[in-house]
C-alpha positions, 0 to 999 in steps of 0.5 A, spaced: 443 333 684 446 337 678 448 330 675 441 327 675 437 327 669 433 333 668 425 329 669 427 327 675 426 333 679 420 334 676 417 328 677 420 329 685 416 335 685 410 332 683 410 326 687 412 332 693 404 334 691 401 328 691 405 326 698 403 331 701 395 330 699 396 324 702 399 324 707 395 329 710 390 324 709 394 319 713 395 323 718 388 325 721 384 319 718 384 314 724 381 320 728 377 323 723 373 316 724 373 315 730 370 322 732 365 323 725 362 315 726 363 314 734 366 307 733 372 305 737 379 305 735 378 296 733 373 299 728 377 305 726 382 300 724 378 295 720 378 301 715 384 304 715 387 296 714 382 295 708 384 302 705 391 301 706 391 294 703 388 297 697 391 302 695 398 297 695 393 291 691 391 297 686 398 299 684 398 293 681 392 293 677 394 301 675 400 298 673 396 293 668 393 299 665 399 303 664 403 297 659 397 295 657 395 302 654 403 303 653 401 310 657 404 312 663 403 320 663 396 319 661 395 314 667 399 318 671 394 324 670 388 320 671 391 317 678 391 326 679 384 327 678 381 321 681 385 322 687 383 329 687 375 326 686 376 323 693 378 328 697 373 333 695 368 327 696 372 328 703 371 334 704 364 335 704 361 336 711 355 334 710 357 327 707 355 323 714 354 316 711 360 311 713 359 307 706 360 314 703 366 316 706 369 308 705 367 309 697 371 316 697 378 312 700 378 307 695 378 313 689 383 316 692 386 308 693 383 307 685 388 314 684 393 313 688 394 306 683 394 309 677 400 314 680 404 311 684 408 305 681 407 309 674 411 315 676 416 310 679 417 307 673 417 313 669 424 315 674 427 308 672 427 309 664 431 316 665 437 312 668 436 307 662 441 311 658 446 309 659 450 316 661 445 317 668 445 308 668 450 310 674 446 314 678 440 310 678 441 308 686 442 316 688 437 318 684 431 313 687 435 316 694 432 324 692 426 321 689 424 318 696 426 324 700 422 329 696 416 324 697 418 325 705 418 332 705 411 332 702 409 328 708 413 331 714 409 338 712 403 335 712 401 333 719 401 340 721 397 342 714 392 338 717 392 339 724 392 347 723 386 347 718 382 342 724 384 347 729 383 354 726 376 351 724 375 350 732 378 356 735 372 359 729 367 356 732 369 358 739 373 352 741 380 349 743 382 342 741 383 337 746 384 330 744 379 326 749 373 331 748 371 327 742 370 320 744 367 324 751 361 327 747 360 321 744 359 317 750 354 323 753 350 323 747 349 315 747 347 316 754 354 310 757 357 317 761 357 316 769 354 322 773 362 322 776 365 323 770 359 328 768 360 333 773 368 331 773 372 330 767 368 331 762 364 338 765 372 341 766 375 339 759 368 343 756 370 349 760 377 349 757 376 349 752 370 353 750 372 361 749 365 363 751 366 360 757 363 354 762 357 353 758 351 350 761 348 345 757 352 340 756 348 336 751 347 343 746 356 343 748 357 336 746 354 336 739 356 342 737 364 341 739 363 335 735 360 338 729 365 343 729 371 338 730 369 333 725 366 340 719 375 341 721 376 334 719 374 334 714 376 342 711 383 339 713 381 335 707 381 340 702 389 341 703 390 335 699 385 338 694 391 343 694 397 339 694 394 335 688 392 341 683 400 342 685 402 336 683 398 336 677 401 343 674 408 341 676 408 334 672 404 338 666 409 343 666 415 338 665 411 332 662 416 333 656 422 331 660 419 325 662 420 318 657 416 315 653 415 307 655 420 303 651 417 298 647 417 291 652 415 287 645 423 289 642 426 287 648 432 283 647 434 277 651 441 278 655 445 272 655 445 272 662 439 271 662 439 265 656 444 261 662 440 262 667 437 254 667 430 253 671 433 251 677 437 257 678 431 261 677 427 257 681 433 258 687 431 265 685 423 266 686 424 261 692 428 267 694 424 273 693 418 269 697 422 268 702 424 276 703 416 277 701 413 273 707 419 277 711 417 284 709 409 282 711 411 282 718 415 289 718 410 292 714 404 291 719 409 293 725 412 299 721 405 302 719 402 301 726 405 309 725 398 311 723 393 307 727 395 303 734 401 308 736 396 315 734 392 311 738 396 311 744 398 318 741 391 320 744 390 317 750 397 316 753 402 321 751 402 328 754 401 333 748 406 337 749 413 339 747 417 344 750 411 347 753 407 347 747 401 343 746 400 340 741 396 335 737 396 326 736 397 328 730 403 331 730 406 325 730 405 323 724 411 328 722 416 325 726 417 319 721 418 323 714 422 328 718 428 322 721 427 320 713 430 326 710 435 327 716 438 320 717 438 318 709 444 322 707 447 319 714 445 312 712 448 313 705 454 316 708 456 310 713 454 304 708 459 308 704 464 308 708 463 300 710 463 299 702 471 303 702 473 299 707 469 292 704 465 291 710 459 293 708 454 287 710 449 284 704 443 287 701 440 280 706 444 282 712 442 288 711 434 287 712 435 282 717 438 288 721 433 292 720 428 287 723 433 287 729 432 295 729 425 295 728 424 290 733 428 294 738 423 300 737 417 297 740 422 294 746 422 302 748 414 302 747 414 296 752 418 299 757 415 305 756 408 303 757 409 298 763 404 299 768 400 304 764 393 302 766 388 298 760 385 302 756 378 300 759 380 303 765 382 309 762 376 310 758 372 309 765 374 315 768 374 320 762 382 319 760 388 320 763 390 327 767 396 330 763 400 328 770 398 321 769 401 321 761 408 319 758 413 324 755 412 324 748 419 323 748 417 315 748 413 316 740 419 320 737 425 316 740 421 310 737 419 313 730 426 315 731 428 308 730 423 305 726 425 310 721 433 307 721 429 300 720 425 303 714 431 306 710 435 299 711 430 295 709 425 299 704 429 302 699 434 295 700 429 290 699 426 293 692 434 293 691 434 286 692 428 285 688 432 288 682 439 284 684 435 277 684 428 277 679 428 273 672 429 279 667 422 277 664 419 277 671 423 284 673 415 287 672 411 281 676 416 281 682 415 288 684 409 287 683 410 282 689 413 286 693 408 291 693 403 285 694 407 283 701 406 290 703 398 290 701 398 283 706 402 287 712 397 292 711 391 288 710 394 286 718 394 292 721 387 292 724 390 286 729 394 292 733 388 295 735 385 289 737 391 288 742 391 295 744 384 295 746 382 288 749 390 287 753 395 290 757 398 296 752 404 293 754 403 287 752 401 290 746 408 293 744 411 285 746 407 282 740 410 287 735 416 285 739 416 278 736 413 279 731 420 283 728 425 279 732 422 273 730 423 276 722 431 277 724 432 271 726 428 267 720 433 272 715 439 272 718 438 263 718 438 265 711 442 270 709 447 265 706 443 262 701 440 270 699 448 271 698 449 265 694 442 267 690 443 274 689 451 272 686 
């Protein structure tokens, strides 16, 4: 780190804040839907798919703006601010309608476009010097372990604020409560499941004790769980004003853009002909169209497996409860551990000439990805459907898997990600036409937007079929990826060369 530039750790830090915020977010978003509207999680996750898609689809347009106003701290400043608008607008209690909370997510989408790529590029012009141009791949490495430092903290941020507002209110969280509620006050709650489950959960978790109407319990735990929602909010409103002070306290060691119009023409691209740069773009599609579908699995983190999280994992470690969301820390924490891991084996490959191609590399990945949900279908296998779950008021603990399983499989997915993420914008780097450096990377973030824009499809499964049989389907879905890169791992080569 001592040999980086010296913008890098600023802008690592301000991008640390920014995670931090919205990975706060992330973390409690599926939930915090389902309990403040009493939708399930098929349409929970119509929402989360459309915001997530839009955030990729907006850097683009954020990107736009920054080459054309030829102001990137200027427009990383204004994705700070807009970002923070969101979350305030997300952290009023009174905000009830569902129109109003999707238009707060797509400011903090709009913000988030107008930061994220403009901040990454920012990063790469301080390796254009040609002192730093060495170190550009370890920088990008410490970059992106600070960006998962932001997000390992953040679950517990948000899920502390949430259950410190409940314990306030005289209550103590359970994971079932919410949805349980909203059937006794719609009226769908059998008289079985009143007097027996839902009657038991109230007085667990009700510090006054047993109460004794049950409609006056059931709204007045909801308001409480969804005003600690949405107070769990405010810590992204924190996170980004720290954000903002660091990057405004280092704004001068940044670069200035580089005027694109005085560019000059490398010879190697004057020898490209426009077969090669077809075989290229050919190339760089093939990978797009591969890494959709290791998106929509991958980022199943935050939806169907927090679902699963919710009604079929026992919440507790070592004895100690704890909350579906906590989960969401699992991934950020194998980033920063395993990254030094990964660099140091590609290392040791690298010095004794056996290290696989970029290619091989993401086809490997989609392999790991592959084998992660193999561990869910196994784990899940006669697990009962979640209709029938829902019927008898959720499971027992007793009848719940180890949360073992969920951290094994982030576990996994996380040594998928760090093969194929940061690899695959190597690729992208390697193998784009210089004047279309820009363009394509905006391609690969576009790939991510269409695996986003899928996501909604694992609630889907998750609610109308066996849950193994869900985890199957993701199961395909990668190892039918792996094979379809690994048939054209030497053409990529023979293109990358």
């Amino acid at each position: 780190m001592l040999k980086q530039p010296k913008g890098l750790i600023a802008a690592a830090l301000a991008n640390t804040g920014e995670r931090f915020g919205f990975y706060t977010m992330m973390a409690i978003l599926t939930l915090f839907l389902m309990s403040k509207f009493g939708i399930d999680g098929e349409q929970a996750g119509k929402i989360y798919s459309f915001f997530y898609t839009s955030i990729y689809i907006l850097a683009l347009v954020g990107g736009l703006i920054a080459d054309r106003l030829r102001n990137y701290k200027g427009t990383i400043i204004a994705g700070i601010l807009v970002m923070t608008l969101g979350y305030v607008l997300l952290m009023i209690p009174t905000v009830t309608s569902k129109t109003m909370v999707i238009g707060a997510l797509m400011v903090i989408a709009f913000g988030n476009g107008l930061f994220k790529g403009n901040l990454q590029a920012l990063v790469g012009q301080l390796y254009d010097n040609e002192t730093y141009a060495k170190l550009r791949d370890t920088g990008f490495q410490i970059f992106y372990m600070f960006i998962n430092v932001g997000a390992m903290v953040a679950p517990f941020a948000a899920v502390g604020v949430r259950n410190w507002w409940l314990r306030s209110q005289g209550f103590l969280y359970n994971s079932d409560l919410s949805a349980l509620c909203h059937q006794y006050i719609d009226g769908s709650m059998s008289p079985e499941v009143v007097s027996g489950r839902f009657s038991e959960l109230a007085a667990q978790v009700s510090l006054a004790g047993a109460p004794t109407d049950m409609g006056a319990f059931a709204t007045n735990y909801l308001t409480a769980f969804n005003t600690g929602f949405h107070y769990a909010f405010g810590v992204a409103i924190v996170a980004m004003l720290f954000s903002l002070v660091i990057f405004l306290a280092n704004k001068s060691k940044l670069p200035d853009p580089k005027s694109a119009s005085k560019a000059s023409v490398s010879k190697e691209e004057i020898q490209q002909d426009a077969r090669e740069i077809k075989q290229r773009l050919y190339a760089l599609f093939a990978v797009f169209a591969i890494v959709i579908f290791f998106w929509f699995s991958f980022h199943q983190n935050g939806l169907t497996l927090t679902l699963f999280a919710q009604d079929y994992t026992r919440l507790e470690i070592f004895g100690v409860p704890i909350s579906a969301e906590i989960f969401q820390s699992a991934n950020p924490i194998c980033v920063v551990v395993l990254t030094p891991v990964i660099i140091a084996i590609f290392a040791w490959l690298r010095n004794r000439g056996k290290e696989p191609s970029t290619p091989m590399k993401i086809a490997i990945g989609m392999g790991i990805a592959a084998f992660a949900y193999v561990l869910m279908v196994v784990g899940s296998l006669g697990l009962p459907r979640l209709a029938e779950v829902q019927a008898q008021g959720g499971l027992p603990a007793a009848e719940r898997v180890t949360p073992w399983l969920l951290v094994a499989t982030y576990l996994i997915l996380t040594v998928a990600e760090l093969f194929i993420s940061p690899l695959g914008l190597s690729f992208v780097s390697k193998v784009a036409p210089q004047k279309l450096q820009g363009l394509m990377q905006g391609c690969w973030l576009g790939a991510t937007a269409l695996g986003n824009g899928l996501l909604f499809l694992g609630p889907i499964l998750y609610k109308h079929i066996s849950i193994s049989a869900t985890w199957s389907v993701f199961v395909v879905v990668c190892g039918i990826s792996m094979f379809a890169m690994l048939a054209m791992v030497k053409w990529l080569e023979r293109v990358t060369k």
